[in-house]
N, C-alpha and C positions, 0 to 999 in steps of 0.2 A: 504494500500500500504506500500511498506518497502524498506528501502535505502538498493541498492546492491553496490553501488560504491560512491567515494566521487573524486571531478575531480577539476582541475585546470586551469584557461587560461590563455596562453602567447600573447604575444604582438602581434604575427601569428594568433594568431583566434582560435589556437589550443589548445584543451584541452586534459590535460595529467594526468591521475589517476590508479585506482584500482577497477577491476571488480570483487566483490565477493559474491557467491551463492554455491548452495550444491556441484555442478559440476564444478563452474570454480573459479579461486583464479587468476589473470594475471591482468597484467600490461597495461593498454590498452593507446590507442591515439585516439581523434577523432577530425577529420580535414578537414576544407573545403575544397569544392570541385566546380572544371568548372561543372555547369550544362548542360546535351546535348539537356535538350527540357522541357515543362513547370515540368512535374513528376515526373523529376530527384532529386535525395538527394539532396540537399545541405552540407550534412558533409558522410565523410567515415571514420568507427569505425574499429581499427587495434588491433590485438592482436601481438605486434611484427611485423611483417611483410604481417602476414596474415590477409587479410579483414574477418571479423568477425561480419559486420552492416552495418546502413547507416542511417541517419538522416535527418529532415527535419524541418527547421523551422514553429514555429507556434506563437500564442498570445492568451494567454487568452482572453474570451469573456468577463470574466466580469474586467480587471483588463487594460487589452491588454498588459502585460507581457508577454515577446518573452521567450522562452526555444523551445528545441529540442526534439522531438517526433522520439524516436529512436527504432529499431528491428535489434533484435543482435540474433544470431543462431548461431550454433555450434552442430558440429556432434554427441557432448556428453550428448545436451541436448535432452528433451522430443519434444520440443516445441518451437516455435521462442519465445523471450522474447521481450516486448514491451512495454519498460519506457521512460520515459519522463527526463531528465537534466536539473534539474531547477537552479535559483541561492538560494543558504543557504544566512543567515543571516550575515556569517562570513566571507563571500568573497567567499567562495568557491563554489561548482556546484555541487548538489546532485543528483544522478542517484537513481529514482524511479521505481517499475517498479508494472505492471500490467499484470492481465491475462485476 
């Protein structure tokens, strides 16, 4: 797996970073969200203005370490991407990602 972004959280919950891969270089936010029913995200991933994801909390099994389990797409890519925002060592929030 390989870091595409490195992210930061404010006092809001919100996290404010940098999403970067072959296809995209932007400035991203993602931020909780009212859930409408059990399925729903709990965070919504903005590219500026435009939703661009949407996240879900989870916990590891073996640690129970909460991070976000996120799918971000974009008309530019191949494919939805689908990483995970975990906490780095130095405070900050490392976007992972998976195929």
């Amino acid at each position: 797996m390989a870091q595409i972004g490195s992210f930061t959280r404010d006092e809001s919950g919100a996290f404010s970073g940098t999403i970067r891969t072959l296809t995209l270089n932007t400035k991203a936010t993602i931020r909780p969200t009212e859930r409408e029913h059990d399925r729903a995200p709990d965070h919504r991933v903005f590219a500026g203005a435009v939703e661009i994801g949407a996240g879900w909390t989870k916990a590891a099994r073996e640690t129970g370490a909460e991070y976000l389990s996120l799918k971000i797409d974009d008309p530019s890519l191949a494919a939805p991407i689908y990483a995970q925002l975990v906490q780095g060592d130095d405070g900050t929030s490392k976007l992972i990602w998976s195929r």
